[in-house]
GULUMLUM-131902 format. One record per residue (C-alpha): residue number from 1; residue in three letters; chain; x, y, z. Coordinates in steps of 0.1 Angstrom, whole numbers, always signed. Layout:
N
> i; aa; ch; u; v; w
> NUM; ALA; A; X; Y; Z
...
This chain:
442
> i; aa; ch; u; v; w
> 1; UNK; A; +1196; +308; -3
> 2; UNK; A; +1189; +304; -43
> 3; UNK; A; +1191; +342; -59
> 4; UNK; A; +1168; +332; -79
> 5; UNK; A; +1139; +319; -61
> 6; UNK; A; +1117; +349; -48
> 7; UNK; A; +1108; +355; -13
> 8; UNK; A; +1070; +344; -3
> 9; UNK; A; +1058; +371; +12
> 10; UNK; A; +1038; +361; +46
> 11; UNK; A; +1009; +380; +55
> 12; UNK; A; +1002; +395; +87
> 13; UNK; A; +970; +390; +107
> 14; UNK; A; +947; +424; +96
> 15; UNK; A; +959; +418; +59
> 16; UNK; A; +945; +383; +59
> 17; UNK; A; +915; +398; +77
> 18; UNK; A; +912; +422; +47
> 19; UNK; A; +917; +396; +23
> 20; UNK; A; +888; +380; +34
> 21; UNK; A; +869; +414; +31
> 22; UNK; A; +880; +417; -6
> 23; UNK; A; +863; +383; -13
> 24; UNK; A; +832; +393; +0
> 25; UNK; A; +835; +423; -18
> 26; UNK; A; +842; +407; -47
> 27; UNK; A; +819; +382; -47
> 28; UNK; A; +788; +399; -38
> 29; UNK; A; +795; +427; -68
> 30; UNK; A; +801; +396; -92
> 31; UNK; A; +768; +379; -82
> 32; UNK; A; +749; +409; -81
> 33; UNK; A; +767; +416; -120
> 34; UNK; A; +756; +387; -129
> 35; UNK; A; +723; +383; -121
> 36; UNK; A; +711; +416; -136
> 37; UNK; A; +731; +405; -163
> 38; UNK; A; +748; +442; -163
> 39; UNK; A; +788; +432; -171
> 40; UNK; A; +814; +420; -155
> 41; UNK; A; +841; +427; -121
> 42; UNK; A; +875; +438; -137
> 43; UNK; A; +893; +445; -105
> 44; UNK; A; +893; +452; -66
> 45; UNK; A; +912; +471; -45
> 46; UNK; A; +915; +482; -12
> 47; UNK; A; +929; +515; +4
> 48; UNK; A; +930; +520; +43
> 49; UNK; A; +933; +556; +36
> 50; UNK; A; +924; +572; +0
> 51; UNK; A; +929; +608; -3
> 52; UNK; A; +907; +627; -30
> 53; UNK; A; +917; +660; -37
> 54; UNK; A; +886; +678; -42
> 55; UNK; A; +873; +720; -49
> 56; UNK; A; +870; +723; -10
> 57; UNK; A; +900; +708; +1
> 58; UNK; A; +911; +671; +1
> 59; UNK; A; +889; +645; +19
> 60; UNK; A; +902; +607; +30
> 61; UNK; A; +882; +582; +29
> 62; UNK; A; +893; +549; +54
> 63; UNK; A; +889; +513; +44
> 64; UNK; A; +876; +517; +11
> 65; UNK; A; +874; +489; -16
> 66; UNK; A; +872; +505; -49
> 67; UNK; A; +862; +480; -80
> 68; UNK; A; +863; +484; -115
> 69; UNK; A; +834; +469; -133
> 70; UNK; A; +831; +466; -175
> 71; UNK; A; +790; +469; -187
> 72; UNK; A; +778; +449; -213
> 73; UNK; A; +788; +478; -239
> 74; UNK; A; +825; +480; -226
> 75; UNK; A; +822; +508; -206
> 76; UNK; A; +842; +510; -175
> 77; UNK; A; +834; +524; -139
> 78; UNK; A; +845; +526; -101
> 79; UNK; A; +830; +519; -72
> 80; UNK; A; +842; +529; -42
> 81; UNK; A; +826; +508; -10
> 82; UNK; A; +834; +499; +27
> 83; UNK; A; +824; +473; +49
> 84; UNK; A; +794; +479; +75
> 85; UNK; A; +797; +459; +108
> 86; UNK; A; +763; +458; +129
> 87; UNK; A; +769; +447; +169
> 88; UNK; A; +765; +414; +159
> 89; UNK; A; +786; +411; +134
> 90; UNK; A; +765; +411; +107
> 91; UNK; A; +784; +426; +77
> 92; UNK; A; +768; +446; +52
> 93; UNK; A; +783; +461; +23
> 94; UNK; A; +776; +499; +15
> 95; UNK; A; +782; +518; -19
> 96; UNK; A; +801; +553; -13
> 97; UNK; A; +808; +570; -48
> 98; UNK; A; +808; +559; -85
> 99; UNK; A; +829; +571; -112
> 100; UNK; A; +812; +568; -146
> 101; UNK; A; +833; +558; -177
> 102; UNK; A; +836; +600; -186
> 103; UNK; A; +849; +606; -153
> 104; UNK; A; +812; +620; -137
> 105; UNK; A; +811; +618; -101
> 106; UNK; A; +779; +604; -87
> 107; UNK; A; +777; +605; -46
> 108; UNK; A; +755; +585; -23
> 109; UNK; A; +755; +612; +4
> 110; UNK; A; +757; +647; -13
> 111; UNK; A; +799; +643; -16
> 112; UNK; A; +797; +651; -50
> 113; UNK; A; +773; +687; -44
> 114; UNK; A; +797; +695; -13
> 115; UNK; A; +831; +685; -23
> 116; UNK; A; +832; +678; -58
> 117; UNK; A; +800; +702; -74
> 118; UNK; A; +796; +668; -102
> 119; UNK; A; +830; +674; -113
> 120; UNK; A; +847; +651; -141
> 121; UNK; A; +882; +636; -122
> 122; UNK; A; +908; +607; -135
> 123; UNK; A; +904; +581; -106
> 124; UNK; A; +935; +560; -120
> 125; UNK; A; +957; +590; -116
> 126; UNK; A; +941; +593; -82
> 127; UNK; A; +944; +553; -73
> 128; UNK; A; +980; +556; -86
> 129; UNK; A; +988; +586; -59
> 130; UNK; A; +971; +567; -33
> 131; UNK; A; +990; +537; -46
> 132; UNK; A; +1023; +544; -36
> 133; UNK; A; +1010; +556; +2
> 134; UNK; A; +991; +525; +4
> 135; UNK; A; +1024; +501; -3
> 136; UNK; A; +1041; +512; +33
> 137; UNK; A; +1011; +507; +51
> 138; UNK; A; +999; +471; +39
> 139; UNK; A; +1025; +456; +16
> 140; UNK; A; +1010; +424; +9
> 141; UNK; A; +974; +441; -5
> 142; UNK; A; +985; +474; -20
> 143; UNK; A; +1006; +451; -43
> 144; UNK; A; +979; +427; -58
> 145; UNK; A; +996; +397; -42
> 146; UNK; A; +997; +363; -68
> 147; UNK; A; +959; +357; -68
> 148; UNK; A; +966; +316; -63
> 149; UNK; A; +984; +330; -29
> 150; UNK; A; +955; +349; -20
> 151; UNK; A; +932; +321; -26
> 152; UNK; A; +951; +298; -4
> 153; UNK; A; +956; +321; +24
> 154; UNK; A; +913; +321; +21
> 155; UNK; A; +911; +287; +16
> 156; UNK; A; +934; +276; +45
> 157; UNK; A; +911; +292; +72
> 158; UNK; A; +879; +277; +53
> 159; UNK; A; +895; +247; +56
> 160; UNK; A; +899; +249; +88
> 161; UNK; A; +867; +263; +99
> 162; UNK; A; +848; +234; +78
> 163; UNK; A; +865; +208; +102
> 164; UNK; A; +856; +229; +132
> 165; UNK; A; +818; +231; +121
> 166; UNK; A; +794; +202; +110
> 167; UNK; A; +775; +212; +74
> 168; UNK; A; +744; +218; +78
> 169; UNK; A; +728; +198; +53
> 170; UNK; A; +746; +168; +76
> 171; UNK; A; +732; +181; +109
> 172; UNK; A; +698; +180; +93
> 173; UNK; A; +699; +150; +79
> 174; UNK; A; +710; +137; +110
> 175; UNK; A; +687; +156; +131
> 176; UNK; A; +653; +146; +110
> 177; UNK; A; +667; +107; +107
> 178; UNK; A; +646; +96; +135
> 179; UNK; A; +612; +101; +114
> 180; UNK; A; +627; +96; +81
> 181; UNK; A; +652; +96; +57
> 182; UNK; A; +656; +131; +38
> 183; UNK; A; +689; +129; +20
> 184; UNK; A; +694; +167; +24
> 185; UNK; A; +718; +182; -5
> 186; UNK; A; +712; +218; -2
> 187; UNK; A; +704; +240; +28
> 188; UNK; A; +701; +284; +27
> 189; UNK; A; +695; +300; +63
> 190; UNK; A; +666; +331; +61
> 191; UNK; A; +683; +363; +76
> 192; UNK; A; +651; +385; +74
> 193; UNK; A; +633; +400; +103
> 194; UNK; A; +604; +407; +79
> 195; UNK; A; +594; +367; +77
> 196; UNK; A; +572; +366; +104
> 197; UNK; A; +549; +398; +96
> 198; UNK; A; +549; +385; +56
> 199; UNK; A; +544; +351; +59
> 200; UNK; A; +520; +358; +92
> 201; UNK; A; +538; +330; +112
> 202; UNK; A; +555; +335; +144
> 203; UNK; A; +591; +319; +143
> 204; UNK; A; +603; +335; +176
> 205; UNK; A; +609; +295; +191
> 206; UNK; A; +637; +289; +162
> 207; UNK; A; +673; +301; +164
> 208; UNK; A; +671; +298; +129
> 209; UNK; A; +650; +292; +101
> 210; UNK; A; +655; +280; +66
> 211; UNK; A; +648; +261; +29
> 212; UNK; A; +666; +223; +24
> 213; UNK; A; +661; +205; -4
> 214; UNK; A; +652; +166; +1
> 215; UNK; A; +664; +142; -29
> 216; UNK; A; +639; +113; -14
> 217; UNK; A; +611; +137; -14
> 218; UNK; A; +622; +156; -43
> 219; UNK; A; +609; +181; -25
> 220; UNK; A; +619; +218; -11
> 221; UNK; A; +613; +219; +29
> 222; UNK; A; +613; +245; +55
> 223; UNK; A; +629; +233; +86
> 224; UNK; A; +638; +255; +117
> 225; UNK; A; +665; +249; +146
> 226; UNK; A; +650; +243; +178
> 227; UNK; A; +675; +239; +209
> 228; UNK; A; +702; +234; +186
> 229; UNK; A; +682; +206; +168
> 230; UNK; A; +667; +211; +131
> 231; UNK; A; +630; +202; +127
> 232; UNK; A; +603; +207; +101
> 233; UNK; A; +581; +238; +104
> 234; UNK; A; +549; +234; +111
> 235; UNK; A; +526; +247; +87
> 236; UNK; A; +545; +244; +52
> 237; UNK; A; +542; +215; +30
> 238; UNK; A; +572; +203; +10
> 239; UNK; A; +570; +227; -20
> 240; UNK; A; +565; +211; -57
> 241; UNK; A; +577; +219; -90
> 242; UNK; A; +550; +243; -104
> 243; UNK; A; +541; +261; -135
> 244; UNK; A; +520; +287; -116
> 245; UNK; A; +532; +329; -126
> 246; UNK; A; +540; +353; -97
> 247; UNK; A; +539; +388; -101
> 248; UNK; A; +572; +394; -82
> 249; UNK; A; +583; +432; -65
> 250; UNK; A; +617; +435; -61
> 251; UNK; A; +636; +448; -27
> 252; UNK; A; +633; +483; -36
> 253; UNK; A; +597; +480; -44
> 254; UNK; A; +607; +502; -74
> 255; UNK; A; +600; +469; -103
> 256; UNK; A; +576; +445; -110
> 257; UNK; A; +585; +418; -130
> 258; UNK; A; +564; +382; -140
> 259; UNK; A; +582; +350; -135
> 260; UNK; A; +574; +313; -128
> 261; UNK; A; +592; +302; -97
> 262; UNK; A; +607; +270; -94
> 263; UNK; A; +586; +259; -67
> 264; UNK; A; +559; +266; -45
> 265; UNK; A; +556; +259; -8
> 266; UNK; A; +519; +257; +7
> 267; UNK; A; +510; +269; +43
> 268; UNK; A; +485; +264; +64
> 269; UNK; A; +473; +299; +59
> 270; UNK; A; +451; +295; +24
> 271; UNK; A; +465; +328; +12
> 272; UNK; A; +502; +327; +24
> 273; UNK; A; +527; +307; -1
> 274; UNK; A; +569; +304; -3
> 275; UNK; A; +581; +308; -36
> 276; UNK; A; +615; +290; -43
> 277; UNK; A; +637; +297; -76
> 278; UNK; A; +665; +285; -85
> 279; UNK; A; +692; +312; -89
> 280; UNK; A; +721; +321; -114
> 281; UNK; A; +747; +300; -91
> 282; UNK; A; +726; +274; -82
> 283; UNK; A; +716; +290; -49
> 284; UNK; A; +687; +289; -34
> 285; UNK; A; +662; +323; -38
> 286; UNK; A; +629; +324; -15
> 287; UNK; A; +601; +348; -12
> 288; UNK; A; +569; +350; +5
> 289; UNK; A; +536; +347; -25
> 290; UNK; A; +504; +366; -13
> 291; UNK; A; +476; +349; -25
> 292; UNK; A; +446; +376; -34
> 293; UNK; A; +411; +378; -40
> 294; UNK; A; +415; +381; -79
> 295; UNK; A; +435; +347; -76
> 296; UNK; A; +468; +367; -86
> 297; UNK; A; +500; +359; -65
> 298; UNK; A; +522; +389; -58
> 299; UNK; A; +560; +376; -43
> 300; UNK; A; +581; +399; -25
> 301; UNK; A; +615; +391; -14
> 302; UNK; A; +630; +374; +12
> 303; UNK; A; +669; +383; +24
> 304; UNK; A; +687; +348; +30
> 305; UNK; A; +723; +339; +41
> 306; UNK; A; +753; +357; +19
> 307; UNK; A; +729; +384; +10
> 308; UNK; A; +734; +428; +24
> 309; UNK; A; +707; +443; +43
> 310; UNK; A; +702; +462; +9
> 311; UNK; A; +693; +426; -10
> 312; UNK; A; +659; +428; +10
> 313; UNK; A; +626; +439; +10
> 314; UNK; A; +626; +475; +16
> 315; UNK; A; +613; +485; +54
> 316; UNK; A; +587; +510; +34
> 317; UNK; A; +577; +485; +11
> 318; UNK; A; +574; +463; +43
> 319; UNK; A; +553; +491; +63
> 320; UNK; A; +533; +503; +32
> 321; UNK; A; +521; +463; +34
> 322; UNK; A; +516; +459; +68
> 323; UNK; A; +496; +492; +71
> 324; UNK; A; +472; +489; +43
> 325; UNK; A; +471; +455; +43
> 326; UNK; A; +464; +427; +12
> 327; UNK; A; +435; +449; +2
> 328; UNK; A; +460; +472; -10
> 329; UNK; A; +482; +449; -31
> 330; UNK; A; +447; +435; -45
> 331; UNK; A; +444; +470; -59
> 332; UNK; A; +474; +473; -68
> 333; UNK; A; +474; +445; -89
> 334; UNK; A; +440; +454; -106
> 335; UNK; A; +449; +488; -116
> 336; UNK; A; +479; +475; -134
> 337; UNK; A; +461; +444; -147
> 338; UNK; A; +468; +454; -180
> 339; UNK; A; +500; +457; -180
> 340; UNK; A; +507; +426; -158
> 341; UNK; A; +486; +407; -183
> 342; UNK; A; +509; +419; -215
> 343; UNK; A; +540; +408; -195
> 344; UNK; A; +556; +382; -208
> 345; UNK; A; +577; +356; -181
> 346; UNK; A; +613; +373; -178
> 347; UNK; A; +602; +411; -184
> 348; UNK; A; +602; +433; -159
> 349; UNK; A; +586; +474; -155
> 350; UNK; A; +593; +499; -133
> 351; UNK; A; +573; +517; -111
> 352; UNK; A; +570; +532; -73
> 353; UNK; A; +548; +505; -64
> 354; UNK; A; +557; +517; -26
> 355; UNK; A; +540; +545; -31
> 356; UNK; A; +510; +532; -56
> 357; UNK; A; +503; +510; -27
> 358; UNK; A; +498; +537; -7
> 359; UNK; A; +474; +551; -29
> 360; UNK; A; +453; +531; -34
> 361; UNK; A; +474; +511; -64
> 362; UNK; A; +467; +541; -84
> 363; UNK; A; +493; +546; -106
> 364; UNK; A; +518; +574; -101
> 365; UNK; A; +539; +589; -125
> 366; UNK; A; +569; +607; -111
> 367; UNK; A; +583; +634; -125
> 368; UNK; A; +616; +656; -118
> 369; UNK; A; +612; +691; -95
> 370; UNK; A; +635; +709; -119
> 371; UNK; A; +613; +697; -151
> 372; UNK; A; +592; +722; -164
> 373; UNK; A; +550; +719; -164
> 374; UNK; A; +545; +711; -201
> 375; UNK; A; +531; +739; -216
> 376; UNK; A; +544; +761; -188
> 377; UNK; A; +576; +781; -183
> 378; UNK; A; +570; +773; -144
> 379; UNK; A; +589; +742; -130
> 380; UNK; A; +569; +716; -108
> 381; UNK; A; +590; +724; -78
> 382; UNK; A; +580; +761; -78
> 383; UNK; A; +543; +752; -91
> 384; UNK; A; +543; +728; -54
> 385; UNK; A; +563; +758; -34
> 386; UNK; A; +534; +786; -46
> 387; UNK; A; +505; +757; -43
> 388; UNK; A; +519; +759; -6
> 389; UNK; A; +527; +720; -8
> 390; UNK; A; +559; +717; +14
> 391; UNK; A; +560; +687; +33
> 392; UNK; A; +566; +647; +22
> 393; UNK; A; +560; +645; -16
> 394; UNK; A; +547; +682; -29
> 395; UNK; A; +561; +669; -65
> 396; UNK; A; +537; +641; -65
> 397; UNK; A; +511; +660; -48
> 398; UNK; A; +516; +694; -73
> 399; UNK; A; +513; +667; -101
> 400; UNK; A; +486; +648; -86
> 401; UNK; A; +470; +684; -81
> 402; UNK; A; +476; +688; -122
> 403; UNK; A; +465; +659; -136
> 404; UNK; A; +430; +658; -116
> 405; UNK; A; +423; +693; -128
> 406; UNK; A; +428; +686; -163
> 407; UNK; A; +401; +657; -160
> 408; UNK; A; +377; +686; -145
> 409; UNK; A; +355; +693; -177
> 410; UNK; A; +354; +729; -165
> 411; UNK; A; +388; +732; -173
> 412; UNK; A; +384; +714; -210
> 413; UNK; A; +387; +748; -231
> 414; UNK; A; +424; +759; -208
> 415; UNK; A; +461; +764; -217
> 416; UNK; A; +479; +743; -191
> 417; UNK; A; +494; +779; -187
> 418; UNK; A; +462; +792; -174
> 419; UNK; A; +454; +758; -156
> 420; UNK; A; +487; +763; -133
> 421; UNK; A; +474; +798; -128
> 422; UNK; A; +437; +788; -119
> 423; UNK; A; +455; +757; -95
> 424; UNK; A; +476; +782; -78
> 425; UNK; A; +452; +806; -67
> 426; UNK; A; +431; +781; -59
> 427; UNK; A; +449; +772; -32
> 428; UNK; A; +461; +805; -19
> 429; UNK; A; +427; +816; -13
> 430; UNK; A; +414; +779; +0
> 431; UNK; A; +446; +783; +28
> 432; UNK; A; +439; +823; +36
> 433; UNK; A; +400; +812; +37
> 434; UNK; A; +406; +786; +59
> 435; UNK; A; +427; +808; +81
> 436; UNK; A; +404; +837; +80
> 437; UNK; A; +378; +814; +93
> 438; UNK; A; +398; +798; +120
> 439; UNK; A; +403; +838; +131
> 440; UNK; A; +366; +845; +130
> 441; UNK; A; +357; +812; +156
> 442; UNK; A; +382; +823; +179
């Protein structure tokens, strides 16, 4: 053997299995970087065991992929994430903890009150501890192997699972040649269960349901597989280029930004549209476009193929929809008419719209329960706690409480000082009124 050649290294079968976990890792923070235009993936790793010494004791963490990511003002942070795996199989990736560029410790699950108390720590001193655990237990991943290697481990079993598995695109096209001849160059699959209720269409006779683009129509098409068959949907018409401006919520229902979607997809339902854009990567983006009264389109999203259960609409977005129906998003829209109107196409505001919906599409301003009531000395939490509001949202409802009171014009001439005082025992004597009535009918 040649002294100087080095040895390949040959990966076993759960490192290959994690190597294909890092890529989605990977590529799902870089798209996700990318799209919000909020820097750039510097590096990933993977621990099956990370040990983080912490004020109350030392706490592992198993099959964790921590990345380094550089923001647009070269800042650096970690994030530390695993891999969720439903029954199905469906994976899902979950953020765990992130490491700010000074060190701060921000926790999804309360680690950082428990364990850490928002300490400051040195994660590279703590990877490069973990580091030399991690090289006896996987070899092959704790050292970084030669990224081209890694790529043609990937590739290799791609390979082979493309010659296993017909594209879809050619199954389509095959499938719809009978009635005509699409020319199908781009397919995504729709992975959301919240299609049906949004688009109010029932696709329960489909295994599957997605968008394909048709060069002979030069069209977008929604097509659905049928006893392992594709076939147009009923319903939708091949969606045109358009010049038409959604007001689009994102998952989270926490912004509201104005675009102009690539295309729009009619229905047979006057008031239900698909939007399709075009995304960063070429991919295809849908969403469902409500149609209201006012002649404004609101688009919410839709979760498609490649995309974590946390790249879709919200279920309480969803629910606060559903329950008080396209009356509400009316509203919503025409109490922030204003603001929708000043928008320009690419800008973007945030707000609970969640909640506003709620409400009626009044606008709600949220504020912080250790903030102090301007004016006051008292914070909003303790103003709710004395108001007696306890359950769901006492901040919103102590501020709600605040802000109608000052509108009262019998409270023009008071302090805010005196107003909290005036709200307060307000309340106390409304709750032991109530209750000393309630004794009296007994």
């Amino acid at each position: 053997m040649d002294k100087n050649k080095t040895e390949q290294y040959t990966f076993g079968v759960d490192e290959k299995e994690i190597l294909e976990k890092m890529e989605i890792v990977e590529s799902s923070v870089r798209q996700n970087l990318l799209e919000k235009n909020k820097g750039e993936l510097i590096q990933t790793k993977y621990y099956s065991e990370f040990v983080l010494n912490t004020n109350n004791g030392p706490v592992t963490l198993n099959n964790i992929f921590i990345t380094k990511e550089k923001d647009k003002q070269g800042n650096m942070s970690y994030h530390l994430r695993w891999i969720y795996e439903s029954e199905n199989g469906e994976k899902t990736i979950e953020e765990y903890m992130v490491v700010d560029s000074n060190g701060k410790v921000h926790a999804v699950d309360g680690l950082d009150e428990y364990y850490l108390n928002n300490a400051e720590i040195d994660l590279d001193e703590i990877m490069a501890e973990n580091d030399d655990k991690e090289k006896d237990r996987l070899r092959g991943i704790s050292e970084k192997a030669d990224k081209k290697e890694i790529e043609k481990s990937i590739k290799e079993k791609d390979d082979k699972d493309v010659q296993k598995e017909e594209k879809p695109e050619e199954q389509i096209e095959k499938d719809l040649s009978e009635e005509e001849n699409l020319d199908i160059s781009y397919y995504r699959k729709i992975k959301d269960d919240n299609l049906d209720e949004q688009i109010k269409k029932d696709f329960s006779e489909y295994e599957e349901e997605g968008i394909a683009y048709s060069k002979t129509k030069n069209a977008f098409i929604m097509v659905g597989k049928k006893d392992g068959k594709f076939q147009m949907v009923d319903g939708f018409e091949p969606a045109q280029p358009t010049l038409k401006t959604v007001i689009s919520i994102n998952e989270k229902g926490k912004e509201a930004g104005k675009k102009v979607p690539h295309a729009l997809m009619k229905t047979n339902n006057s008031r239900k549209e698909m939007s399709i854009t075009i995304g960063q990567y070429g991919y295809i983006e849908a969403g469902t476009v409500d149609r209201l009264p006012c002649n404004k389109r609101i688009e919410m999203q839709v979760r498609e193929e490649g995309e974590t259960q946390n790249e879709r609409t919200s279920p309480q977005l969803s629910r606060a929809v559903r329950t008080q129906g396209t009356e509400a998003l009316h509203n919503w829209a025409e109490e922030h008419e204003e603001k929708n109107e000043n928008m320009k196409q690419g800008d973007t505001r945030k707000e609970d719209i969640t909640e506003e919906i709620e409400n009626d599409g009044k606008h709600i301003e949220k504020v912080k329960e250790d903030e102090k009531i301007p004016g006051t000395n008292m914070k909003w939490k303790d103003f709710a706690r004395q108001c007696g509001y306890r359950e769901g949202d006492s901040i919103g409802k102590a501020y709600r409480r605040f802000e109608d009171a000052k509108k009262d014009i019998k409270n023009k001439d008071k302090s805010n000082e005196d107003l909290v005082n005036v709200i307060i025992e307000e309340e106390v004597y409304g709750y032991m009124h109530c209750n000393k009535e309630h004794e009296l009918s007994k």
